[in-house]
C-alpha angles and dihedrals in degrees: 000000000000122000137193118288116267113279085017110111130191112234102217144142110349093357086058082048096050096034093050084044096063089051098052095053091047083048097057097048095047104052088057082060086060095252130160135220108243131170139193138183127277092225113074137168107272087230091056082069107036091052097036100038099029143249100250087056123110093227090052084041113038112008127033118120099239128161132148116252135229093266087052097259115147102224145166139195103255108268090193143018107234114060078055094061091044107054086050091051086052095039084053104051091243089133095054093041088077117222137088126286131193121193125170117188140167129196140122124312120190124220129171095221130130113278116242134145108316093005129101148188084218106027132172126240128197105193135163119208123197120190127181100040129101103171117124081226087070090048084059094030081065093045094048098048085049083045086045094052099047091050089048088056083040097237116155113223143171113239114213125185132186132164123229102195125226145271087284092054101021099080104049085054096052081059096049091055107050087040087063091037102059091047083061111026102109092095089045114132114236090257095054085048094060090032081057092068107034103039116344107191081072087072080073085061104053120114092215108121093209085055090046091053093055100049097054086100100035120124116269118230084219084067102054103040123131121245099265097051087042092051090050086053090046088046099050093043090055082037093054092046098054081053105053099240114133123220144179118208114225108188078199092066109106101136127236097274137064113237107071131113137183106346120050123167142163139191112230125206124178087199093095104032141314106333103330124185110225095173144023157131145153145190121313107180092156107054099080093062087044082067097051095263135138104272105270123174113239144191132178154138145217132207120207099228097198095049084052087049088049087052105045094043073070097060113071097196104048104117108230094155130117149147127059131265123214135195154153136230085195124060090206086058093059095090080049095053090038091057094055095039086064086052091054094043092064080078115001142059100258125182115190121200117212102203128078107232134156115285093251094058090052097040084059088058103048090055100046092051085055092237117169107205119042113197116190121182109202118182083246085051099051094045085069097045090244138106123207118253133207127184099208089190088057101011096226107154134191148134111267128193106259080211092070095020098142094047087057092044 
């Protein structure tokens, strides 16, 4: 028999259904935030990620699928979303169009990384991309339609912020760091040595708790920006409170990839491990120009599906049913019920069963198939012109007229 690769998961059954239902809710969010459905392919050029990710990250360094092609190419699966939009918003003239865009997209990424709880070989991202817009609002617009979402799934998080300057800033702090740094590396792990030379504000991110123990006294980007960075941070925080969403700055904060700039934020949970970000993002204004495009201020975020399943197959009462299911006690009754499950199908899911069982039996497979609506036609039932009805989420039950069923639904 041959089975799925190791870290690749199949999506049936209850884990499609869970899986359809998150992306329906970020859907609907983000489209009252004006933004658009936009796909690109999962093969991508190798050189779209090292210039756009990093080199000194651990996707660009350890764990991209790349391989050369038949055709000499040398190619990888997509490890993240957003160097993708953005070579398509450049390759289509977007950045020279002026104007402001907004795309939101999900779809598979590829990482060789070990496979635990929430994290995969193959995952699933949900993001959301703006380009065009440099306003500090559209920093916090971004914040408060991930904010929006989480609350909607009914996921408690931590939201943590940080700013990491800009390209004026930016660079004394960098000096300052590894200034600080090389007085103390001998206790470095082998990751924050390299990191010290590619890219060295990604020492504050590492998980070693020798590293960790040097930096407690090293300087805070938060406490060298400019006026204008410091007056955005100032500006989201105030943004965020007159909204009601709570934050904790972490001068640590600088997320795992390159290209960010001023805001950086994640949204904690303690559902799936010690403090997991299942979510986050931040402002990129520079990538464009990284990728040989015309500079364009961008913002964006991206949501780890399978770390939000992990966390709603917790939660009994999370909803994640749909669809109606519809039967007969009575075989002669099956053209009845057939006739109205076309009806229903013009705008629900709708499963028929063509066997007459016992209510019970039907009833078990509704619910394991994690149907909403159960519809069940009895000869007492279509005397009266009616069919008995069952809500399996709230388990309100009654008979309803078959003449007005859809206003009853």
């Amino acid at each position: 028999m041959i089975n799925a690769l190791r870290g690749m998961k199949d999506l049936l059954e209850n884990d499609g259904k869970l899986y359809k239902f998150i992306i329906d809710t970020c859907e609907a969010v983000v489209k009252n935030y004006g933004y658009e459905f936009c796909e690109t392919p999962k093969l991508e050029e190798t050189a779209l990620f090292k210039r756009s990710v990093g080199q000194s990250s651990d996707i660009v360094g350890k764990e991209m699928y790349q391989f050369i092609d038949k055709g000499g190419n040398d190619v990888c699966l997509r490890p993240e979303g957003t160097a993708g939009v953005v070579r398509a918003f450049i390759e289509n003239k977007f950045d020279r169009a002026g104007g402001v865009k907004r795309y939101f997209y999900h779809g598979s990424m590829f990482r060789y990384e070990r496979p635990q709880r929430g994290r995969l070989r193959e995952f699933h991202q949900f993001g959301v991309e703006c380009f065009g817009e440099s306003s500090v609002y559209e920093d916090a617009s971004v914040i408060l339609m991930l904010n929006e979402i989480l609350n909607r799934l009914k996921i408690k998080t931590t939201l943590k912020i940080n700013s990491l300057g800009d390209s004026q800033c930016m660079p004394a702090y960098k000096e300052k760091l590894v200034k600080f740094v090389e007085n103390n590396k001998e206790n470095l792990c082998d990751d924050c040595l390299r990191r010290l030379d590619t890219n060295p504000i990604r020492i504050l991110d590492c998980k070693s708790q020798s590293c960790q123990n040097i930096l407690k006294d090293a300087p805070l980007i938060t406490q060298n920006l400019n006026q204008i960075c410091n007056d955005d941070f100032n500006k989201l925080q105030e943004i965020l409170k007159a909204n009601g969403v709570e934050f904790q700055i972490d001068p640590k904060l600088v997320r795992g990839l390159d290209y960010y700039c001023k805001t950086a934020f994640e949204f904690i949970s303690d559902d799936i491990g010690s403090q997991s970000a299942v979510a986050g993002g931040g402002r990129y204004d520079k990538l464009c120009e990284y990728l040989d495009g015309k500079p364009t201020p961008a913002v964006g975020w991206a949501m780890g599906i399978e770390r939000i399943m992990e966390i709603l197959k917790q939660k009994e009462s999370q909803n994640t049913r749909q669809g109606i299911y519809i039967c007969a006690l009575n075989p002669n009754l099956i053209d009845e019920i057939y006739k109205i499950a076309q009806t229903l199908r013009k705008r629900y899911i709708t499963e028929i069963s063509y066997e007459a069982k016992s209510p019970n039996k039907h009833l078990n497979i509704a619910d394991k198939k994690g149907f909403e609506i159960f519809l069940c036609l009895g000869d007492d039932e279509f005397s009266q012109g009616q069919i008995w009805y069952k809500n399996l989420q709230t388990k309100d039950e009654k008979r309803i007229s078959i003449a007005n069923l859809e206003g009853e639904i």
